[in-house]
N, C-alpha and C positions, 0 to 999 in steps of 0.2 A: 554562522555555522550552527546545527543543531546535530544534537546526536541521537540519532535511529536504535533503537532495538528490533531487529527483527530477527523473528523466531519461525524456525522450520518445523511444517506437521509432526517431526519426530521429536521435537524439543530443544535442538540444537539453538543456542542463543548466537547472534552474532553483532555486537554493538560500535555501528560507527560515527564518525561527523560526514555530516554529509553539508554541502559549500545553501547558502542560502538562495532561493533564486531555481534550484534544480528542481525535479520531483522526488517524491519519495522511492518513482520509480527509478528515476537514474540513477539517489543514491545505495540503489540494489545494484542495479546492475553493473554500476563501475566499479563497485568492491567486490563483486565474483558472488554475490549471496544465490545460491542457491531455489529455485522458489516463486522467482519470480521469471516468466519466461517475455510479454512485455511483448508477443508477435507484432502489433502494428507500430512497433516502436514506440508509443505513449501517444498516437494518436484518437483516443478514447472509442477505435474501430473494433476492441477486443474484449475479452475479457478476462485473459491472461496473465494479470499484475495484480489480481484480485486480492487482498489481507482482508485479516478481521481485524479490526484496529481495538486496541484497550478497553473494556468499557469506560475505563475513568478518562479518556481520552474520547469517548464520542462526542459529546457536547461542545467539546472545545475545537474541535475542526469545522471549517466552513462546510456548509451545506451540501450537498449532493444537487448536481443541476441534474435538469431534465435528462439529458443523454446521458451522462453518468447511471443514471437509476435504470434507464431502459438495458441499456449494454451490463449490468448486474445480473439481468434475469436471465441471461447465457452462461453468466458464473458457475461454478459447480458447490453446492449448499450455500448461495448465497443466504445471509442473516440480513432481515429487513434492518436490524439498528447497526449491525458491527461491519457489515459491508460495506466497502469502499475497490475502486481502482485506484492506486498507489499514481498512477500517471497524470491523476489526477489533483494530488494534493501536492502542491505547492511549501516547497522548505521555509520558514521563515526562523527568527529564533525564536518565537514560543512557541515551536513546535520539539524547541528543548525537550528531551528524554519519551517522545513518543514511544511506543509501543505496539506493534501489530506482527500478528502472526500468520502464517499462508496456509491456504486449505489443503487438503491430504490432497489433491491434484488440481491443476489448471487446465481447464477445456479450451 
């Protein structure tokens, strides 16, 4: 289990454990967060589960693949370094006390 912070454009904090094994997107979506809308279900077809993740927290997630980076430039103000799809990062436990926030809307 790792525990998520995730933060809504208005500031609303909402901090869970989310089971390891899931994504970050599903540990939105199964706790009701707000923010993340996740249209093709997490199959990285959208762009909808967009966060800006921590800066002290970019170095330490795995890379952004190829289709990850192209399906960002649909995102709404994707950030070349803080951009990610949540459907796409994988929960492990060092991903212990992440941190990402959702953009003022999802396209």
């Amino acid at each position: 289990m790792a525990r998520i912070t995730y933060i809504e454009w208005g500031g609303k904090r909402h901090e869970v454990e989310v089971k390891t094994g899931l994504t970050v997107m599903e540990g939105a979506r199964d706790n009701g967060i707000p923010g993340i809308e996740a249209d093709c279900g997490g199959a990285c077809a959208c762009s909808t589960c967009h966060v800006y993740v921590d800066p002290s927290w970019v170095e330490k997630l795995p890379p952004k693949d190829e289709m990850e980076a192209d399906m960002l430039d649909f995102a709404h103000a994707p950030d070349p370094d803080r951009s990610r799809l949540t459907c796409q990062i994988k929960v492990t436990d060092a991903l212990d006390g992440l941190v990402v926030q959702m953009p003022e809307k999802q396209i």
